[in-house]
Short mmCIF file of the C-alpha atoms (twelve columns), coordinates in Angstrom:
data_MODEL
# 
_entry.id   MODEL 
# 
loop_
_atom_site.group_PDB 
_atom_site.id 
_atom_site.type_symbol 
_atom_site.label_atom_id 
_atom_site.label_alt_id 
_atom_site.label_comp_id 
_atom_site.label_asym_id 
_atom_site.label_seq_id 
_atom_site.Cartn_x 
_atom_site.Cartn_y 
_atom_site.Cartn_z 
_atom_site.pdbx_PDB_model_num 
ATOM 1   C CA . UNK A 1   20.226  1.052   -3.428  1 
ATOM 2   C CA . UNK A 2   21.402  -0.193  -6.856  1 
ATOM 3   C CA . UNK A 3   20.127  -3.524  -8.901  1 
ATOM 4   C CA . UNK A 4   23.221  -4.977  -7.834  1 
ATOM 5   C CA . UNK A 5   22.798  -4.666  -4.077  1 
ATOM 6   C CA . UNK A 6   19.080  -6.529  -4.135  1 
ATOM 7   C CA . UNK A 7   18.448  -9.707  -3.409  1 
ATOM 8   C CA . UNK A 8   16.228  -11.777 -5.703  1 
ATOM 9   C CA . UNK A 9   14.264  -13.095 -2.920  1 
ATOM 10  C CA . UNK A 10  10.609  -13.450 -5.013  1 
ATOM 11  C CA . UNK A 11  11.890  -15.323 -8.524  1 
ATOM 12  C CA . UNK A 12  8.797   -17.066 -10.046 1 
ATOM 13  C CA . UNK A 13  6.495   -15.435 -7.366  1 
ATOM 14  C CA . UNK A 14  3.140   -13.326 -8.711  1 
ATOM 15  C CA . UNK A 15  2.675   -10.165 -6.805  1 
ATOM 16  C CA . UNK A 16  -0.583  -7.872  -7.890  1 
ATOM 17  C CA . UNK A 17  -0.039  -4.002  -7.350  1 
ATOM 18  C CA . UNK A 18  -3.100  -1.798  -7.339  1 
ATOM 19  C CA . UNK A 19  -2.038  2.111   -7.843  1 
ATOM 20  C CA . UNK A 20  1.072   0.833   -9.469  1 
ATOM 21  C CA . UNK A 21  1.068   3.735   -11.845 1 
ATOM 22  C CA . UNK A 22  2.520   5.949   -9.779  1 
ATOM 23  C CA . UNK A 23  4.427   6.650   -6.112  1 
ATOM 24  C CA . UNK A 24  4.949   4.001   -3.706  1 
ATOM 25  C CA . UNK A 25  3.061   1.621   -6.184  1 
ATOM 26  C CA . UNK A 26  5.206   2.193   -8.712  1 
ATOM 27  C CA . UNK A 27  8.085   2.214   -7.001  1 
ATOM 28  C CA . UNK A 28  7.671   -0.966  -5.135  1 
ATOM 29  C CA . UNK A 29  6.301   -2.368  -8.806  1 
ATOM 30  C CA . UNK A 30  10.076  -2.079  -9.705  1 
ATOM 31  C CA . UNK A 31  11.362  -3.238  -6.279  1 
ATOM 32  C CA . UNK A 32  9.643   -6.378  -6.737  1 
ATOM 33  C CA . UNK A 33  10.176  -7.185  -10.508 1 
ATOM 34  C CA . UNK A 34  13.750  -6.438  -9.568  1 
ATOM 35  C CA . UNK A 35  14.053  -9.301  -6.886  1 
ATOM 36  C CA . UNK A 36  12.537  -11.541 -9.495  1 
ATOM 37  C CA . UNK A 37  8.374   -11.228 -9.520  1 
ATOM 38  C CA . UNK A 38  6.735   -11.217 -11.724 1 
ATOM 39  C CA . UNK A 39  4.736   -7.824  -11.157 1 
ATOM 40  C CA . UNK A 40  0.909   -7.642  -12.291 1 
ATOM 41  C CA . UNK A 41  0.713   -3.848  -12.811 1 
ATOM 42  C CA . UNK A 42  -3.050  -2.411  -11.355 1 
ATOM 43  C CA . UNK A 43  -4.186  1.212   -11.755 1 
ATOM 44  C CA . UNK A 44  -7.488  2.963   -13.068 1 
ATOM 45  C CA . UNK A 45  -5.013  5.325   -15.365 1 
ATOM 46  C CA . UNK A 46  -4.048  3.348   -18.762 1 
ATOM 47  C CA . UNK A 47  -1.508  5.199   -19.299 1 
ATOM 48  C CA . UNK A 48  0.598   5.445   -16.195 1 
ATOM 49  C CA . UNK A 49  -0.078  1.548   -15.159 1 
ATOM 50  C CA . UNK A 50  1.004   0.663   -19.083 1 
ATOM 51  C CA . UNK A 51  4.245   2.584   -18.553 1 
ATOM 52  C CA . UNK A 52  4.848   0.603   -14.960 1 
ATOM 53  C CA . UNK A 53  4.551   -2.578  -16.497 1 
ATOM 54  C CA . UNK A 54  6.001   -2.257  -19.651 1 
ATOM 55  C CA . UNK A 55  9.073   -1.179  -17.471 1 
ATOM 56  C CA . UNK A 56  8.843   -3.694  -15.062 1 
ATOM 57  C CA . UNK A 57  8.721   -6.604  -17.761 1 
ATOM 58  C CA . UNK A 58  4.664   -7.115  -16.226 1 
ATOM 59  C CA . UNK A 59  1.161   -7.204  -16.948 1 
ATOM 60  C CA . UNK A 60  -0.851  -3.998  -16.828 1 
ATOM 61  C CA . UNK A 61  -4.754  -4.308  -15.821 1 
ATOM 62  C CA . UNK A 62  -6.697  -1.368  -15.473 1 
ATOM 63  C CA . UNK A 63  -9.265  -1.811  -12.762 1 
ATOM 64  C CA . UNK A 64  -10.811 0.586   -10.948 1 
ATOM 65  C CA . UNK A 65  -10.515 -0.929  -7.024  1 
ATOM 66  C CA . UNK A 66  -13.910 -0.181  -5.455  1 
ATOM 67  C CA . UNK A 67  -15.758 -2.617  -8.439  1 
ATOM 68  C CA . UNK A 68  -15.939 -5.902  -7.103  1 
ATOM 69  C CA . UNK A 69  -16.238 -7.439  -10.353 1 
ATOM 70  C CA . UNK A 70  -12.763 -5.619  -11.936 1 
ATOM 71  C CA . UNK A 71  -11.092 -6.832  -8.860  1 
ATOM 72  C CA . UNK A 72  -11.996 -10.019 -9.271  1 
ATOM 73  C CA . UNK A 73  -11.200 -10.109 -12.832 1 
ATOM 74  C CA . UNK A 74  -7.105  -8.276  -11.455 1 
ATOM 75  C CA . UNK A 75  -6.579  -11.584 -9.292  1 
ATOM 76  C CA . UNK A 76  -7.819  -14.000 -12.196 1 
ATOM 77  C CA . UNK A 77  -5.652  -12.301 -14.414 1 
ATOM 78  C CA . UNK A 78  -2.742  -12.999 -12.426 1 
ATOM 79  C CA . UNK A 79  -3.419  -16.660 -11.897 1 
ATOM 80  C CA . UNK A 80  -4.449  -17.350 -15.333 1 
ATOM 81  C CA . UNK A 81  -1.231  -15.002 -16.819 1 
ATOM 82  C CA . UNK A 82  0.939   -16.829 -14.226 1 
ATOM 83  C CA . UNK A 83  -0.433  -19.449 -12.448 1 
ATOM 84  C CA . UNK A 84  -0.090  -18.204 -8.829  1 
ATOM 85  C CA . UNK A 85  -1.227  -15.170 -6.753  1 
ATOM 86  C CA . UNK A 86  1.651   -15.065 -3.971  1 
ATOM 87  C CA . UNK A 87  1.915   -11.560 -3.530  1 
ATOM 88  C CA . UNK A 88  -1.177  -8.669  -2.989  1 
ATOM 89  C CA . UNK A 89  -0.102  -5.382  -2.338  1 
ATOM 90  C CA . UNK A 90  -3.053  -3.479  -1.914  1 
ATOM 91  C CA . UNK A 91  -2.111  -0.230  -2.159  1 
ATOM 92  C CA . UNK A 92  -4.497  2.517   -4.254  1 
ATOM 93  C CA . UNK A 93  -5.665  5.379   -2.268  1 
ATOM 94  C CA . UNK A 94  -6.531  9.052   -2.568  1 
ATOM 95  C CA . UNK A 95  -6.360  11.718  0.016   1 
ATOM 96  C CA . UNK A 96  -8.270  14.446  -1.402  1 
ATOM 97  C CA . UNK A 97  -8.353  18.474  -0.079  1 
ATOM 98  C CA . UNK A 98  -12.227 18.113  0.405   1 
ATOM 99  C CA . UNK A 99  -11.179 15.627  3.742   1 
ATOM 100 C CA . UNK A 100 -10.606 17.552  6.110   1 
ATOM 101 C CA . UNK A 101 -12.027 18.394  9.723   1 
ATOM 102 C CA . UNK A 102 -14.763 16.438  10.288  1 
ATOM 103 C CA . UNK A 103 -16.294 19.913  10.715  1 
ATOM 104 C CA . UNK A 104 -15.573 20.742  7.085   1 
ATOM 105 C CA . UNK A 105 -16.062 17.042  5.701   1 
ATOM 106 C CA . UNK A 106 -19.104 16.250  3.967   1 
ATOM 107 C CA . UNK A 107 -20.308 13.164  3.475   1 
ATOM 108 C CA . UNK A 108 -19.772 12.303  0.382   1 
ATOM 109 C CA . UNK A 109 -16.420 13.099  0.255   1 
ATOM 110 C CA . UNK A 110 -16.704 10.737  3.492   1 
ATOM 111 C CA . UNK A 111 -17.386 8.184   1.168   1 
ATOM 112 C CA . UNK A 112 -15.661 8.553   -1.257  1 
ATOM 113 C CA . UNK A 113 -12.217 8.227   0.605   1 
ATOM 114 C CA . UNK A 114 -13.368 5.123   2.561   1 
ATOM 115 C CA . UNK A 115 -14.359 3.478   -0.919  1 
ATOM 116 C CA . UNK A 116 -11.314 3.831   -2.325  1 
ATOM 117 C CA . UNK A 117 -9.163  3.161   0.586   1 
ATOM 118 C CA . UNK A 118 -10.796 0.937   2.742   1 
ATOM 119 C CA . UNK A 119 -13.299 -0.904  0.810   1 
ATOM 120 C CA . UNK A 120 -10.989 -1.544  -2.004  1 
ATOM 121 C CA . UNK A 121 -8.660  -3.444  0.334   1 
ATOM 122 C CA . UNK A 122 -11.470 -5.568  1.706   1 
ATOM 123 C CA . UNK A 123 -12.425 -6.553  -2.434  1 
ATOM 124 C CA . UNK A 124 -8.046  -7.005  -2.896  1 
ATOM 125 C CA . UNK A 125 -8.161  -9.528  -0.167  1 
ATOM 126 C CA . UNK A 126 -11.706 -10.818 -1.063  1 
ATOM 127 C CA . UNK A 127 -10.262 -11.737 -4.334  1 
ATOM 128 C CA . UNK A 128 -6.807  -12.770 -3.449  1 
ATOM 129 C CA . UNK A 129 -7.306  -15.203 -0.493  1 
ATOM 130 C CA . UNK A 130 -8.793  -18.260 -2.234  1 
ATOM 131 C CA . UNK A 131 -5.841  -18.521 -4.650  1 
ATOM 132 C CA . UNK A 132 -3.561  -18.326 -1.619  1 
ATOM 133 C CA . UNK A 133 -5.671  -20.968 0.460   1 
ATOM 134 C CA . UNK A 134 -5.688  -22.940 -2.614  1 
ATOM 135 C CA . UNK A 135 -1.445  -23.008 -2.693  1 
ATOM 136 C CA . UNK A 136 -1.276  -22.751 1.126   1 
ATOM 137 C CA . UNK A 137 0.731   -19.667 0.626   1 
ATOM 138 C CA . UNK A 138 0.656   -15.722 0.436   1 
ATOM 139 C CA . UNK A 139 1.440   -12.623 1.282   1 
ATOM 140 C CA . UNK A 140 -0.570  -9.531  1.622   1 
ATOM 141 C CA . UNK A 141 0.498   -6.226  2.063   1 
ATOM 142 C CA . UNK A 142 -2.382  -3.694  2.540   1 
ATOM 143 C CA . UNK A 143 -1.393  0.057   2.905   1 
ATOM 144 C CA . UNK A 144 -2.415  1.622   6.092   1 
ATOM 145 C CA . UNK A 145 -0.218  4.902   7.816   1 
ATOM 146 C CA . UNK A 146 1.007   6.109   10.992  1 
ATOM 147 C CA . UNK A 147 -2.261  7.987   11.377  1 
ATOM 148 C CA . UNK A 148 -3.529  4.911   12.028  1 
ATOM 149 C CA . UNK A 149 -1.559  4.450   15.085  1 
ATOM 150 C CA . UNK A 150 -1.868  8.254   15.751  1 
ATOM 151 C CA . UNK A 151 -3.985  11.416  16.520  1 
ATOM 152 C CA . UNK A 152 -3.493  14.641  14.330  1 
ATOM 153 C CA . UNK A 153 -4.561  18.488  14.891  1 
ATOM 154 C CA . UNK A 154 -4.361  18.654  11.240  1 
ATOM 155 C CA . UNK A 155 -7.317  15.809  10.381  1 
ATOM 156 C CA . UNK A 156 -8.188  14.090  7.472   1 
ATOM 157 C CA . UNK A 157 -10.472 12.614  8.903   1 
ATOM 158 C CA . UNK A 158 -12.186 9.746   6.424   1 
ATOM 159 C CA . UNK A 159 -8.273  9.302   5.524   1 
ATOM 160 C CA . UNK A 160 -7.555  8.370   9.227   1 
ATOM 161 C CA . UNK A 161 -10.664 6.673   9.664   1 
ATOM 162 C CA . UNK A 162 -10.235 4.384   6.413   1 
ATOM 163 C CA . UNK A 163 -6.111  4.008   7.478   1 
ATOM 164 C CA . UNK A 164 -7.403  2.547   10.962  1 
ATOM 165 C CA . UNK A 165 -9.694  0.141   9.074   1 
ATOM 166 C CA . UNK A 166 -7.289  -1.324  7.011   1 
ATOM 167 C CA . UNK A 167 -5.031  -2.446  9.910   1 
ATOM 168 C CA . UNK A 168 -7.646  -3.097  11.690  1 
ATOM 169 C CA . UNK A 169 -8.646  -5.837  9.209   1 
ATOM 170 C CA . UNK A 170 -5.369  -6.574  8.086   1 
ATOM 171 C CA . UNK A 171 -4.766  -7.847  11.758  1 
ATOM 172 C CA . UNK A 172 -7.888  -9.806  12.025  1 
ATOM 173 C CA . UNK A 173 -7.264  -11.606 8.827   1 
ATOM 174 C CA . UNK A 174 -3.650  -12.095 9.430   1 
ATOM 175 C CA . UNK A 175 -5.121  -14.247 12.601  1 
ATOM 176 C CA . UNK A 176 -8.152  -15.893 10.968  1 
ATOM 177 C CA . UNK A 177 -5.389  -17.177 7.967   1 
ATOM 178 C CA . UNK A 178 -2.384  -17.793 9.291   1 
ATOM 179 C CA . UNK A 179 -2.470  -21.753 9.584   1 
ATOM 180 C CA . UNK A 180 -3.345  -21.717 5.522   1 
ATOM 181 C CA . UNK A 181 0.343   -20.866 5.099   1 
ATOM 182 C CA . UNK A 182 -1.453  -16.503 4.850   1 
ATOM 183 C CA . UNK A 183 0.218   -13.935 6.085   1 
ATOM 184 C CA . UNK A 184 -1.516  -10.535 6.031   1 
ATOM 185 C CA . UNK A 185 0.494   -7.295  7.159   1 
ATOM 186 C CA . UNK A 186 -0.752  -3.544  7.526   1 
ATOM 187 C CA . UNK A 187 2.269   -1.096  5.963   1 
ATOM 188 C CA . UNK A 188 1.856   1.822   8.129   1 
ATOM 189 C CA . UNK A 189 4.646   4.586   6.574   1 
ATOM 190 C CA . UNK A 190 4.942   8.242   7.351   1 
ATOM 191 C CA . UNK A 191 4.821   10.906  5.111   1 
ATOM 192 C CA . UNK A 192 6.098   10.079  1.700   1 
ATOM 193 C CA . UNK A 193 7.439   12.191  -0.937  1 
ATOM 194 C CA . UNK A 194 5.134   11.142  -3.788  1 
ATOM 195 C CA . UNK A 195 2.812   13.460  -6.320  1 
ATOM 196 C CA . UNK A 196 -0.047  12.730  -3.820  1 
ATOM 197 C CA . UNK A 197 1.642   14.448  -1.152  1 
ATOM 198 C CA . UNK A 198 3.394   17.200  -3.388  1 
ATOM 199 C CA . UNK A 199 0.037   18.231  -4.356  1 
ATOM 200 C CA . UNK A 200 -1.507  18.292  -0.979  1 
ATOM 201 C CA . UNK A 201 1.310   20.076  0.550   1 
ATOM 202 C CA . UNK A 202 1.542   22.654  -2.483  1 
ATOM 203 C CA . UNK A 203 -1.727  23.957  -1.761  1 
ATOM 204 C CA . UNK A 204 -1.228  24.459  1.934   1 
ATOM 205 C CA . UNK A 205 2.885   24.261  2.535   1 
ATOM 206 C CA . UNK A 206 1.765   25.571  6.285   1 
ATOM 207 C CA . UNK A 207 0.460   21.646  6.857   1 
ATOM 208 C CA . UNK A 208 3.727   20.489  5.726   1 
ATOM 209 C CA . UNK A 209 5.597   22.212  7.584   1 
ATOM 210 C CA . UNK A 210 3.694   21.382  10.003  1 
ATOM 211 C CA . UNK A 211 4.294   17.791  9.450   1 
ATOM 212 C CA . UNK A 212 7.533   18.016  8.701   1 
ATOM 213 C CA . UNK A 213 8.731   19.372  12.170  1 
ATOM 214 C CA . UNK A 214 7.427   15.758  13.895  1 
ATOM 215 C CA . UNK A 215 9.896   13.740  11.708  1 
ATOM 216 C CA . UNK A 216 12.802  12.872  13.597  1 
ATOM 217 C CA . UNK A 217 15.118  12.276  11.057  1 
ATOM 218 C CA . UNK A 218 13.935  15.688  9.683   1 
ATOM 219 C CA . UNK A 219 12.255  14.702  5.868   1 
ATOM 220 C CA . UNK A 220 9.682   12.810  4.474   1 
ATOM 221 C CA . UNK A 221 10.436  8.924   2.900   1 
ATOM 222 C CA . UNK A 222 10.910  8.209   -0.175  1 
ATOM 223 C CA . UNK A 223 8.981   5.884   -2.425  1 
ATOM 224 C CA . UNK A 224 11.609  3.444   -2.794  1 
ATOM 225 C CA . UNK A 225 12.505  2.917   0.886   1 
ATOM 226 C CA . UNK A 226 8.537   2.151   1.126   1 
ATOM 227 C CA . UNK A 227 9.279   -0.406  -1.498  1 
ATOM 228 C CA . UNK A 228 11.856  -1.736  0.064   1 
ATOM 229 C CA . UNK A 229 9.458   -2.718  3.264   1 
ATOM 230 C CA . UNK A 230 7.057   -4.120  0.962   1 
ATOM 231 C CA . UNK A 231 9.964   -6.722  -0.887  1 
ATOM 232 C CA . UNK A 232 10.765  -7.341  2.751   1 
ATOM 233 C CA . UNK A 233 7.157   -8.364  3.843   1 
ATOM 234 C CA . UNK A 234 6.388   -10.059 0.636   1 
ATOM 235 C CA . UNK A 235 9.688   -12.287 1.261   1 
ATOM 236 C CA . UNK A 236 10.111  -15.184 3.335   1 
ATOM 237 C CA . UNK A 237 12.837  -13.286 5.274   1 
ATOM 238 C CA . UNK A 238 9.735   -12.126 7.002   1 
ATOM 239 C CA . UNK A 239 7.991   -15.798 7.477   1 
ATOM 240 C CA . UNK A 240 7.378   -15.057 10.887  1 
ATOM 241 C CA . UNK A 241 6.069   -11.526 10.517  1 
ATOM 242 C CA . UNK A 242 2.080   -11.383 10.481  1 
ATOM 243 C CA . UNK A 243 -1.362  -9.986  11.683  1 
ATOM 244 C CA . UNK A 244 0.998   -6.707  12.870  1 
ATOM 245 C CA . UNK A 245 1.485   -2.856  11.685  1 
ATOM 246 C CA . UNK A 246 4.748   -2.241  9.828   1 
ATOM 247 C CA . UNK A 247 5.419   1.188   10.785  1 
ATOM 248 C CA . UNK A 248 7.793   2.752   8.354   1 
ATOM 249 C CA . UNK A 249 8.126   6.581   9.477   1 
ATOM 250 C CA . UNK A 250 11.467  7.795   10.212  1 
ATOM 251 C CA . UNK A 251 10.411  7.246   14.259  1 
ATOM 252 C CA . UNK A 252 7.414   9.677   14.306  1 
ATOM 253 C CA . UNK A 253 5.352   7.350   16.169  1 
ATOM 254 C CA . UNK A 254 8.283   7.263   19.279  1 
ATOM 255 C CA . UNK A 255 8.483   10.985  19.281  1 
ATOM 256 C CA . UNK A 256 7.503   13.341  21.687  1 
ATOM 257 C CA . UNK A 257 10.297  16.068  21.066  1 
ATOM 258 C CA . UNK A 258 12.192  16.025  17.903  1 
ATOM 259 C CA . UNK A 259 15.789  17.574  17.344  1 
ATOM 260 C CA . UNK A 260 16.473  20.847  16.375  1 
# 
């Protein structure tokens, strides 16, 4: 889709992007500054969230997303930079090769994953709700997958476990907010072709394939048609969307046979 063919649904709306250095961060970074946000850049590498916002015409804060006093300090930059906090996409997440089976797993790469993944959403939200109480307004987007929704042979399992979390309490504050003029969403998309997943899938291209066989439509996403669901649930064209999953995965979840 070309400049031309967007919509400038969010002009004069703040949206906050954690991991927006790289992937579907970045790429919904630009989604969003192109429908007329103005895009608070988040990652914990200077370099790569520097290069997102400089691009995007944004702010670039680097915060690392399980300290709940640089998270804090993301959301009052926003406000105090531009004096509203209507959209949090809280996106940053790893998926390292040490989670695995929960027979291979140890803890502490347990903990690690669920840190970044699910208690850095919990701070995001933490942080962002009062300013959107305070304008009776807001949208937040918190990245979950289609393994939340779903059962795999091949298991990462803090990954799933942390995914299911995040919709879990996406839902639950979606609810608990909604009559403050919050809406709170769980982005659930499939595989996407990003550096994360190159690098997984490099090291074992057996998983991918794997993978790859339970797409329907017979690839993985890209980045910017991730984006694209995130401009859509940050809009008011979704006003009445809330407390749900957002599945995104070229039909994987309604799949029992694919084609051949």
């Amino acid at each position: 889709m070309t400049d031309q063919n967007i919509c400038r649904r969010l002009v004069g709306r703040t949206a906050v992007v954690t991991g927006a250095g790289s992937g579907i961060g970045l790429a919904t970074a630009r989604r969003l500054a192109a429908e007329g946000a103005n895009v608070v850049c988040a990652d914990i590498d200077p370099a790569a969230g520097k290069a997102a916002a400089e691009e995007t015409g944004g702010t670039f804060v680097q915060v690392d997303v399980t300290d709940a006093e640089q998270v804090e300090a993301l959301f009052k930059t926003a406000y105090d930079t531009y004096g509203s906090v209507d959209i949090a996409f809280n996106n940053a997440g790893i998926s390292p090769p040490d989670d695995d089976s929960i027979l291979e797993t140890g803890l502490e790469a347990w903990k690690r994953v669920q840190e970044v993944n699910l208690t850095s959403v919990y701070l995001c939200c933490k942080a962002a709700i009062p300013y959107m109480r305070e304008q009776r307004r807001g949208s937040i987007i918190n990245t979950a997958s289609f393994v939340a929704r779903m059962g795999a042979a091949t298991s990462q399992i803090s990954y799933t476990a942390s995914k299911g979390g995040v919709l879990a309490m996406s839902r639950e504050l979606g609810v608990q907010f909604a009559r403050e003029g919050i809406r709170v969403n769980a982005l659930c998309p499939g595989p996407v072709n990003t550096p994360l997943l190159q690098e997984l899938f490099a090291k074992d291209p057996e998983r991918a394939e794997r993978r790859l066989v339970h797409v329907p439509v017979g690839r993985f996403a890209e980045a910017e048609e991730i984006a694209a669901a995130v401009a859509f649930l940050a809009s008011d064209d979704s006003s009445f969307v809330n407390a749900t999953d957002f599945l995104v995965d070229g039909g994987i979840a309604g799949a029992y046979v694919t084609p051949l």
